[in-house]
C-alpha positions in Angstrom: -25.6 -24.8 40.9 -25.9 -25.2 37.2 -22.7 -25.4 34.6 -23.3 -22.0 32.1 -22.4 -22.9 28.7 -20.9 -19.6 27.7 -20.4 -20.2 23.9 -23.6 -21.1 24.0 -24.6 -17.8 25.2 -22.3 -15.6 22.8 -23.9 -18.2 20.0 -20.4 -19.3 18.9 -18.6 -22.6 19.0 -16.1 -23.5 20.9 -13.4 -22.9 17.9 -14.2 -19.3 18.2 -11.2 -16.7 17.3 -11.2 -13.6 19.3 -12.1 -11.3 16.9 -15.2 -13.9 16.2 -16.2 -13.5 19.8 -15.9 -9.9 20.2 -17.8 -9.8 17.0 -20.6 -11.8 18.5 -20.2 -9.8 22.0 -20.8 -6.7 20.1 -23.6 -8.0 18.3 -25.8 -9.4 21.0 -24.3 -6.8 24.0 -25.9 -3.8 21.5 -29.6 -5.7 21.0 -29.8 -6.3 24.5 -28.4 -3.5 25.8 -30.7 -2.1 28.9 -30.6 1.5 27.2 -32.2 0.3 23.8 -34.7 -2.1 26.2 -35.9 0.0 29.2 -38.3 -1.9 31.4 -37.4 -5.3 29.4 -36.6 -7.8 32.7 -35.7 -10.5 30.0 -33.3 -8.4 27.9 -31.3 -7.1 31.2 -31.3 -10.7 32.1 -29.7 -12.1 28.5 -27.2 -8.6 29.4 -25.9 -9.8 32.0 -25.0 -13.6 30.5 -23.3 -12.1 27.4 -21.7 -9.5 29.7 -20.6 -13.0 31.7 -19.8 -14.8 28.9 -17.5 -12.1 27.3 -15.4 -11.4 30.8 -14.5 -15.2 30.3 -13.9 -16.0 26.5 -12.7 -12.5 25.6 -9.6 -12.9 28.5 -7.1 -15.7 27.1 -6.7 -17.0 30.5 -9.8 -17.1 31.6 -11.0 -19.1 28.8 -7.7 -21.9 28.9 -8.8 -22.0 32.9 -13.3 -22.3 31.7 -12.6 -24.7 28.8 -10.1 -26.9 30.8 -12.5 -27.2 34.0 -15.5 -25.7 33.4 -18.0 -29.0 33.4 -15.9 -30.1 36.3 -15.7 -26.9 38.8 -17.5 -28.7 41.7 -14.6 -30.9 41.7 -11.3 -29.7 40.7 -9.0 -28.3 43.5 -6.9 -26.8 40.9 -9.7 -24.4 40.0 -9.1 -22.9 43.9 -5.2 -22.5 43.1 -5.8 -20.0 40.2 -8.7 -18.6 41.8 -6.1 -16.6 43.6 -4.1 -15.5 40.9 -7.0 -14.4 39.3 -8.6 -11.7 41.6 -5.6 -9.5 41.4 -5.6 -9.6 37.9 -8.8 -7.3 35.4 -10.0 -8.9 32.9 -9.3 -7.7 29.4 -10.7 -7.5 25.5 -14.3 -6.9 26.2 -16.5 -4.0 28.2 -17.7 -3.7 31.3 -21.2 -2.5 32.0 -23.0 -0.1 34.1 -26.7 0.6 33.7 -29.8 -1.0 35.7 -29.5 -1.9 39.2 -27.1 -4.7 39.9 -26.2 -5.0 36.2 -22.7 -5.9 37.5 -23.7 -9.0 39.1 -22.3 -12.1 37.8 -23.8 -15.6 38.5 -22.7 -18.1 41.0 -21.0 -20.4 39.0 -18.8 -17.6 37.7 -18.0 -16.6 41.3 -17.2 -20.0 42.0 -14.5 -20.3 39.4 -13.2 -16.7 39.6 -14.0 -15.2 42.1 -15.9 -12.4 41.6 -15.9 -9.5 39.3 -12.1 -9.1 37.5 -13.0 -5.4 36.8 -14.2 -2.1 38.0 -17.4 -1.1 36.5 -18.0 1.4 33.5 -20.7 1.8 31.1 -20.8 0.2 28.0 -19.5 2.7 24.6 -21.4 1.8 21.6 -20.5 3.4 18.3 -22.9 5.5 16.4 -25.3 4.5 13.6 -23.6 5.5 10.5 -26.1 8.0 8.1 -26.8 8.0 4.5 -27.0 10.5 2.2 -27.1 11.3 -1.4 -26.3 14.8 -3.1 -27.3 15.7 -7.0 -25.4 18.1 -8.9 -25.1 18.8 -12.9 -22.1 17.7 -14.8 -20.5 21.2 -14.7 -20.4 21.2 -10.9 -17.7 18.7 -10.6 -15.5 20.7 -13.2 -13.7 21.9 -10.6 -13.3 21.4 -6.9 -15.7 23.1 -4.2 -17.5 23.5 -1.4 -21.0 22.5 0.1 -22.6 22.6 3.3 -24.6 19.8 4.5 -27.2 19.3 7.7 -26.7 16.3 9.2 -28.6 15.6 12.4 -29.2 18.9 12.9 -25.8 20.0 12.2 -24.6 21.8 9.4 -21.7 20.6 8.1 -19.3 22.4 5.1 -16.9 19.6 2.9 -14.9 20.1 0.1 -15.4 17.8 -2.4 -12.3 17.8 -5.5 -13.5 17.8 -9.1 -13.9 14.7 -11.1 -16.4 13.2 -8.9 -18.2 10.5 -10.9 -21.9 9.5 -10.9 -23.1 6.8 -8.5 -19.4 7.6 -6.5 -19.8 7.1 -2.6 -17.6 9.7 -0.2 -16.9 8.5 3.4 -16.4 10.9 5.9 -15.3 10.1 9.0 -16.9 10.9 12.4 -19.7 12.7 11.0 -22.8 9.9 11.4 -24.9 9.7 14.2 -23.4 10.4 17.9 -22.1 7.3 20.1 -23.8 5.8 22.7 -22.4 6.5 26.4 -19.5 8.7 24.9 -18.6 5.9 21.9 -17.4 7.5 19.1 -19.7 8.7 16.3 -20.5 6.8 13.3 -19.6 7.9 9.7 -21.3 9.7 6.9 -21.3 8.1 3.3 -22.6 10.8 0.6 -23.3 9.3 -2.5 -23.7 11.4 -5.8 -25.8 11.6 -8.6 -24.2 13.6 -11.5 -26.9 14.4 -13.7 -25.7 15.2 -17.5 -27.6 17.2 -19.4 -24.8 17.6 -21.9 -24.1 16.4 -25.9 -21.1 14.6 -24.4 -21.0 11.1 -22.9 -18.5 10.7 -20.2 -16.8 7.7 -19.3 -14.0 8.1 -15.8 -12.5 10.8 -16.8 -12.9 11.0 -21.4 -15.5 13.0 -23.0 -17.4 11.5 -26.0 -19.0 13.8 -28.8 -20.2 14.1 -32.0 -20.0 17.3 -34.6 -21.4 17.5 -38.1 -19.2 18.9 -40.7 -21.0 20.1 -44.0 -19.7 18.0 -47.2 -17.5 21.2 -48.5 -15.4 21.3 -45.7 -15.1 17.4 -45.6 -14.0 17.6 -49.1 -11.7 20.6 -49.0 -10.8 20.7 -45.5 -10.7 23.4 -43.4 -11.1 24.6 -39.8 -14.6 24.5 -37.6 -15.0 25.5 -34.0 -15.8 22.9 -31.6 -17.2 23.3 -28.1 -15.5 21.5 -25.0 -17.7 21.1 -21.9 -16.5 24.3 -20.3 -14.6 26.5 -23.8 -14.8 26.6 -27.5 -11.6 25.9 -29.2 -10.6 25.7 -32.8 -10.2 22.9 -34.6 -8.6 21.7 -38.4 -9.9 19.6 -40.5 -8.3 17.6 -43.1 -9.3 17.7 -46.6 -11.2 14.0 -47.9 -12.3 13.2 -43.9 -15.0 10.6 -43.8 -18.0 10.3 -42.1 -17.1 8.5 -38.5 -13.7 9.5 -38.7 -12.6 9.9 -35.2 -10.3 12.8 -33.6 -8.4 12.8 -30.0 -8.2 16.1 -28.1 -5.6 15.8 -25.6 -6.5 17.0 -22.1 -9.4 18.4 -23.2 -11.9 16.0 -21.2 -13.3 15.3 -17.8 -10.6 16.2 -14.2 -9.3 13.3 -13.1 -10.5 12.5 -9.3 -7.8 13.7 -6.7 -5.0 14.2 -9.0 -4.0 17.8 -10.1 -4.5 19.7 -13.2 -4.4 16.2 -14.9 -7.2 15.9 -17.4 -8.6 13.2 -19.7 -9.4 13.6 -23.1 -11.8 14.6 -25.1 -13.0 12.5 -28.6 -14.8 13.5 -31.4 -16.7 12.1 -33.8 -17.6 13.7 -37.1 -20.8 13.0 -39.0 -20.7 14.3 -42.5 -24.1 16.1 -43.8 -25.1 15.8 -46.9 -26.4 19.3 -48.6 -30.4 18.7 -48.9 -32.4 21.0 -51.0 -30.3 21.7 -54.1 -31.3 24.0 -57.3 -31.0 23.2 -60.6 -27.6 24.6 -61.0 -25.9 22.7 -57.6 -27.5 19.5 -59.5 -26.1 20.2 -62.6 -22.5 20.8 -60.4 -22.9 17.5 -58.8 -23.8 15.6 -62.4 -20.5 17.2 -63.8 -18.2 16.2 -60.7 -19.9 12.8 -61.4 -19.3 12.5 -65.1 -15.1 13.5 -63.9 -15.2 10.9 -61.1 -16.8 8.3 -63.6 -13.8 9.4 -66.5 -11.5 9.4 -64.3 -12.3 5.8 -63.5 
């Protein structure tokens, strides 16, 4: 009868932390699994070891008892001793297995340290794949919150999604991936979206970025102009001598703000002063004498 080397099997060293071996269990227990590898004699074979292996390391006790005599179980009478403390006692932090026939036999040498099997036999619960998907909407769309209805492995499924979503953003939701394996739970869905922005205004989180032209009169002499949000017009003054560039803040007047309430950012514009093109004799003859009263002035 051969010594098993079960870190060798879970492909971990001998250091392992529990969470390292249940990480390795569930790595190797779901690529061998018999239900992903019908009619594959090797793969219910490797099973069977990491099923082995896991009753061992993943049960504290166990483990101290394997690591302490394990190389020397044809000769240590102390092994006998907590033989019987062991079979009343299930082993814990790892699965059991049902599946192929005899897929709950263990090896010899595991009988001989433990005495058979420590636990009743279930089928192994594997969680479900989670699914990707991506949803495109326009700018506008995530003004405000609402719904949508998804199909999602043949299931339609109708979220709510709050306003202020931004471009490139990934959504988890919970439960709704693909369905678990021998009753595991399912996996999760991760939407991602793609805001497309058709739109004068450049949005950064949750501030709007524009540009409006003013006409040279109004730049001069000031005035009021109308200016469009993304979603309303509102009304706007403009003080007399503004320069080309100059930059305004309209408070609350940009993009929602994700998950938070009637809280908006703002909205900043920058005006580009247009030079009259075009001009008859007499606007020219204007201009020349603003420009002789500038020059005097001087």
């Amino acid at each position: 009868m051969q010594f098993i080397d079960y870190y060798k099997i879970l492909e971990i060293p001998k250091t392992a932390t529990e969470t390292e071996i249940k990480k390795s269990y569930r790595k190797l227990a779901r690529k061998y699994h018999p239900d992903l590898n019908p009619n594959n004699k090797e793969a219910e074979k490797k099973f069977k070891e990491i099923n082995e292996a896991n009753e061992v390391l993943s049960n504290p006790e166990n483990r101290k008892k394997y690591d302490k005599y394990g190389k020397d179980w044809q000769h240590a009478d102390e092994i006998e001793k907590m033989n019987q403390q062991q079979r009343s006692q299930r082993s814990t932090g790892g699965y059991s297995f049902g599946g192929g026939e005899n897929s709950g036999d263990f090896s010899e040498f595991f009988e001989s340290m433990f005495g058979g099997r420590s636990g009743g036999s279930r089928q192994v619960k594997f969680r479900g794949e989670d699914v990707n998907a991506e949803l495109n909407l326009n700018i506008r769309d995530v003004l405000h919150t609402q719904q949508q209805t998804f199909t999602v492995n043949g299931k339609n499924i109708r979220m709510t999604f709050p306003a202020g979503i931004e471009d490139g953003q990934v959504i988890k939701v919970s439960g709704h991936g693909s369905p678990g394996i021998n009753g595991g739970p399912n996996g999760d869905l991760y939407i991602r979206f793609t805001i497309v922005n058709n739109t004068k205004f450049k949005r950064e989180g949750s501030n709007l970025y524009t540009s409006v032209d003013l006409d040279l009169y109004t730049a001069l002499l000031g005035g009021e102009i109308l200016v469009d949000t993304l979603d309303s017009t509102v009304k706007l003054k403009v003080a007399p001598e503004t320069q080309s560039g100059t930059k305004v803040k309209l408070k609350g007047k940009g993009f929602p703000v994700y998950k938070a309430e009637n809280q908006f950012g703002d909205l900043y514009i920058s005006y580009n002063v247009k030079l009259p093109t075009g001009l008859s004799e007499k606007e020219k003859e204007l201009f020349n004498e603003l420009k002789k009263i500038r020059s005097h002035g001087k």
